[in-house]
N, C-alpha and C positions, 0 to 999 in steps of 0.2 A: 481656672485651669484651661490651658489649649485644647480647643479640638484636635484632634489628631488621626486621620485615619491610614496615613501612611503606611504604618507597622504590618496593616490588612495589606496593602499591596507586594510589599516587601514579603511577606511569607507565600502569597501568591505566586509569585515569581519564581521564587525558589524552590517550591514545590513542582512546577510544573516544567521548569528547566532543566533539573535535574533528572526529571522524570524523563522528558524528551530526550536528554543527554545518553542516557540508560540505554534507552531502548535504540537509538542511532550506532551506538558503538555495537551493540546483538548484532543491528543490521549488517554492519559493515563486517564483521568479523563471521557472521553466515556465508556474506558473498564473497570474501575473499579466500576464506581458509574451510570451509566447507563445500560451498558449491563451486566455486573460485570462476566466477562469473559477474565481474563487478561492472553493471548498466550503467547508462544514465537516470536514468530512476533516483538509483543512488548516489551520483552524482549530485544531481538535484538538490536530495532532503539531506544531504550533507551541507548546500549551501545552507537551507531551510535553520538546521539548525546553528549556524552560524551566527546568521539576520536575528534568530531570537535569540539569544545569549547578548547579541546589543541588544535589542529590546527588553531583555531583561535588566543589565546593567544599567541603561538610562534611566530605567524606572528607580528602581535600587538608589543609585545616585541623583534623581530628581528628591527622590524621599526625606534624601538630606538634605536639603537644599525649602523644601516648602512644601511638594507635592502630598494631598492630603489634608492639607491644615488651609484654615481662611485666609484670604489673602488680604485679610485689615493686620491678621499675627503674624506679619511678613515686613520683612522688611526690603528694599525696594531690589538691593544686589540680589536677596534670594528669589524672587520671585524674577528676576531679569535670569537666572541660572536655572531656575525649575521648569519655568515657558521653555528655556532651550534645549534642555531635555527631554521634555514633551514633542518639542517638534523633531526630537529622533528619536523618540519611539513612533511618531507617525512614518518616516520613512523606513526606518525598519520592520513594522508589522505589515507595510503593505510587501517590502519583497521577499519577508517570509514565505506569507501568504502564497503568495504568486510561484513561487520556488518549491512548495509544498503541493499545489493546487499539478502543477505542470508531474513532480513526481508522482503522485497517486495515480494521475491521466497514463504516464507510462510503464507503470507498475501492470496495470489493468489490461494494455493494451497488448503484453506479453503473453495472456493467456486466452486474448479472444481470438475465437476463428471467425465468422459471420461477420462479410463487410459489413449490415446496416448497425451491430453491435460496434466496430471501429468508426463508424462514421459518427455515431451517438457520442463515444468519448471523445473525440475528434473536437466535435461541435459546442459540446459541453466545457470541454477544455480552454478551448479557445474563446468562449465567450466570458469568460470566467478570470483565466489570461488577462482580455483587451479591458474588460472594465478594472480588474485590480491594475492594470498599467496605467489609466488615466485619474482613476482614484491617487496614485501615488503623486504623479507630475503637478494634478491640481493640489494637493497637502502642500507639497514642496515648493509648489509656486503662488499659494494663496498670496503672500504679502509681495509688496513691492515697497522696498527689498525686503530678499528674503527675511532680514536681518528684526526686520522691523514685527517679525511675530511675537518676539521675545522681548524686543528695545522699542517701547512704545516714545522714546524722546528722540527719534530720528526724526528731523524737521520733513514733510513733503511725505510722510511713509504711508500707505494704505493696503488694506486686505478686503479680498472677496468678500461677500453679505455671508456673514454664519448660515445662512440657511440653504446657499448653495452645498457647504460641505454635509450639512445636513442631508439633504436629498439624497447628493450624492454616496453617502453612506446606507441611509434606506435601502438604495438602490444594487450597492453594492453586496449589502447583506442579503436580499431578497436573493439573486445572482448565485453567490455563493452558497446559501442554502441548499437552490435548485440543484445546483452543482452537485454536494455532498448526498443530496439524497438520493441522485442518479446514481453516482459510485455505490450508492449502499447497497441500492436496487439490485442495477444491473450483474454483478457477480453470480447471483441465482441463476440468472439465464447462463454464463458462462459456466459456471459449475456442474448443468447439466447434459452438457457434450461430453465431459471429461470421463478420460477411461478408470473410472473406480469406481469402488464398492458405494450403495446408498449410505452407509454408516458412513462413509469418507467423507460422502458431498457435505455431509448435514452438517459435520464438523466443521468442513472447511470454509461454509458458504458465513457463519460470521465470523472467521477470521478475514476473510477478505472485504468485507462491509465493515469492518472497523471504521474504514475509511470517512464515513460519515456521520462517525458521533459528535464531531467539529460543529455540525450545525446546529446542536445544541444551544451551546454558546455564544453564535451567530445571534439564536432567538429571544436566548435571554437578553442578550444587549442593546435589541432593539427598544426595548423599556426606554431605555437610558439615553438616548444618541443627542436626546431634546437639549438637554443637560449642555451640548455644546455651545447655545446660547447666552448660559449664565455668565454674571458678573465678575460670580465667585468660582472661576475658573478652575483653580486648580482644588478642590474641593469637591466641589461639583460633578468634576469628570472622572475621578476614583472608579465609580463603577464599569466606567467605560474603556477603562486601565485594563480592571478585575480582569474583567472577560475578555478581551482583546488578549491577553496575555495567558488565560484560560483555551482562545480559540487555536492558538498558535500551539501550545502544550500536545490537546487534546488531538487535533490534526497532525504529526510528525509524530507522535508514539505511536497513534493507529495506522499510519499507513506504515511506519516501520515493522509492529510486530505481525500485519499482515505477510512479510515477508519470512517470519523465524519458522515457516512450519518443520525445515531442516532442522533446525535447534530442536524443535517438541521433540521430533520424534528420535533423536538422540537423549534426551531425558529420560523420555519414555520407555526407552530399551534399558537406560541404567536402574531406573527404578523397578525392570521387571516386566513393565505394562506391556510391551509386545514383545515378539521374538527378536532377536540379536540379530543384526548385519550376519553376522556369520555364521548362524542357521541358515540364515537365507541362503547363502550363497553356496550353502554345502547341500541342501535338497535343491537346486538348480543343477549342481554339477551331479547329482545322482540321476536328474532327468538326462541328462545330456550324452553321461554313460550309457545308460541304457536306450536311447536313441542310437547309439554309435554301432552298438552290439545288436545290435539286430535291424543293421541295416549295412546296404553293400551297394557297390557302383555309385561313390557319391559323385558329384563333382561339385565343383565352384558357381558361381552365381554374382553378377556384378551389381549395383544399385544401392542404394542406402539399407532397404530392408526384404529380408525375401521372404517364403511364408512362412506365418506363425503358425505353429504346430501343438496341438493342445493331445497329450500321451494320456492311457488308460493313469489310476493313481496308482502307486504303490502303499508300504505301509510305513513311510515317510512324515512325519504331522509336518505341513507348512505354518500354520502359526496365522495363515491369513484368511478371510471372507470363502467362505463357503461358495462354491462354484451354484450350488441348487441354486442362488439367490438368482443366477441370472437363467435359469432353466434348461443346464446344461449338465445336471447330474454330477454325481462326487467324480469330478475331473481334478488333474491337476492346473495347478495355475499358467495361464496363460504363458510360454517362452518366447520370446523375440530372437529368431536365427538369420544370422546374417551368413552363414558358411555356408551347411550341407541342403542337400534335398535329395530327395529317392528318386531316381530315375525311374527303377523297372518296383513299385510298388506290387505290383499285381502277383510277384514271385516269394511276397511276404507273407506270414499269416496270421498281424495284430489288426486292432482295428488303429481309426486314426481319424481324425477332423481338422481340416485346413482352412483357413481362414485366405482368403487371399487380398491383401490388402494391394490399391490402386495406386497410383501417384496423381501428381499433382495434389488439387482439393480434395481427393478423396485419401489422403495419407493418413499416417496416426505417424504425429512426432513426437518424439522423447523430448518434452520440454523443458529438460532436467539442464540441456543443453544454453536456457535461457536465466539457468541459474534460477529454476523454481522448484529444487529439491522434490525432483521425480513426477511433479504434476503432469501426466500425460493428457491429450485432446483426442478424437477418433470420429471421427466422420465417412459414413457413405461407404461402411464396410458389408463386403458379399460374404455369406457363409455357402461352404462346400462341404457338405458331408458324404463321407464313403465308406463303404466298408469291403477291406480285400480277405480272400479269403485263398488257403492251399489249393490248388491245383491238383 
């Protein structure tokens, strides 16, 4: 009976591209028709999933062809057809990679504030980038001709020392590890500027590390990479298939569903778990009334954001985080007023707490504007507390 381990790679495959496939079409259908703020980010892992869908189909179709099985149960056309399969899933797993490596980098970079935080995914990015880019050219260009990786009967044809792409794999792997474990990291730091509740961070800090369960894959495969040496080629490097096409899966679903947090919490509203859009929006216009109502001589105010104004509660439930947590007593939640302000306060006689937020670096921006489903950032904010009283 034939060896056969093909059928392992072929369900491989299919598992994990369909899986990517899934989660890319969430992504895009978040940023278009929810947040309707479609990056390059997204751009990106749109290629990303592209490059694997060939990387999956070559494997799929190398399967038929020989891939998997010994190359003595081969016959000389299959294995001239399986080799050339293989050397396109080399060049399509590296501009996966690279296409995925650069979205995650811009994904990331959307929600940090602190240059040396940009300059770290910057750096990370980029080094990550240059070696998957020379990783690719040298795969591509190991033989001379190229022709000759697959058609060993070209008279005059030769290929780099296997141990150069070796290395260079090592190298790569080591690289991209680094990479994904930095994405994994760094979120924590970025998560803890953001203007939400502690419940929110904790939530949100592994959805946005998703990002680096990729280097899993990366670690397991370095087991294997030796494997490129052997005789029995296309046998042999199955497992280096496996995970290669496991690393690609596993990177492009997680930085996509780091993107659905808009999606969660539309589930989350239909199943119950929090309050509806429109509670929300009906205890905000009840703040806004009674803001209105007892207040006079407003006027206008130009700039992106004027001050935010935090009102006594009513008996209203918001549905959200408890004001105590931040030590500011059962207040209502936080309103963002771009219109009115009091002029003659002092002729009033509620209380009141104004926050007065700064521009430039010291702003708080609606990063909802970035197409990050409400993720807000808040830096280097002064608080003003007052209390007016009748005259």
């Amino acid at each position: 009976m034939v060896e056969n381990r093909g059928p392992q790679l072929q369900a491989v495959c299919a598992t994990f591209v369909s899986m990517a496939f899934v989660a890319t079409v969430l992504r895009i259908y978040v940023r278009l028709r929810i947040v309707r703020n479609f990056g390059w980010d997204d751009a990106w892992m749109v290629s990303a999933i592209l490059t694997h869908i060939m990387f999956a189909t070559c494997s799929i179709s190398g399967v038929h062809y020989g891939t998997g099985r010994h190359m003595k149960d081969l016959t000389e056309e299959g294995i001239y057809k399986a080799l050339r399969y293989w050397w396109l899933c080399y060049v399509a797993y590296c501009l996966t990679m690279i296409a995925a490596k650069i979205s995650i980098g811009l994904f990331l970079l959307r929600v940090t504030v602190q240059k040396v935080h940009r300059w770290i995914i910057l750096i990370v990015m980029g080094l990550t980038v240059l070696t998957g880019i020379v990783f690719f050219f040298v795969t591509l260009l190991q033989c001379k001709p190229v022709s000759y990786f697959w058609d060993k009967s070209i008279v005059g044809g030769s290929c780099v020392n296997v141990y150069v792409i070796i290395g260079l794999t090592y190298l790569y792997s080591v690289i991209s590890g680094v990479c994904d474990f930095t994405f994994g990291i760094l979120p924590v730091f970025l998560v803890w500027n953001l203007n939400m509740s502690k419940r929110s961070k904790i939530m949100l800090v592994p959805i946005l590390s998703m990002a680096c369960v990729a280097s899993t894959a990366v670690i397991v495969r370095m087991a294997y990479v030796m494997d490129f040496r052997s005789d029995d080629f296309l046998y042999k490097t199955v497992d280096i298939a496996i995970w290669s096409d496991i690393e690609q899966g596993l990177a492009i679903t997680a930085g996509s569903l780091a993107t659905l947090r808009p999606l969660y919490r539309i589930v989350a509203q239909r199943l119950g778990l929090t309050e509806s859009a429109t509670n929300q929006k009906a205890s905000e216009k009840n703040s806004r009334e009674w803001y209105r109502q007892s207040s006079s001589n407003k006027r206008k105010r130009s700039g992106p954001f004027s001050l935010v104004t935090l009102t006594r509660p009513d008996k209203t439930a918001h549905g959200r985080d408890s004001d105590e947590e931040y030590g500011m007593g059962n207040l209502q939640p936080i309103q963002l007023r771009d219109d009115l302000i009091e002029e003659n306060p002092q002729e009033k006689g509620y209380n009141s707490w104004r926050i007065q937020v700064g521009s430039g670096d010291g702003s708080e921006e609606e990063l909802n504007k970035d197409g990050l489903g409400g993720i807000t950032r808040q830096t280097d904010i002064s608080w003003e507390s007052a209390q007016h009283e009748k005259s």
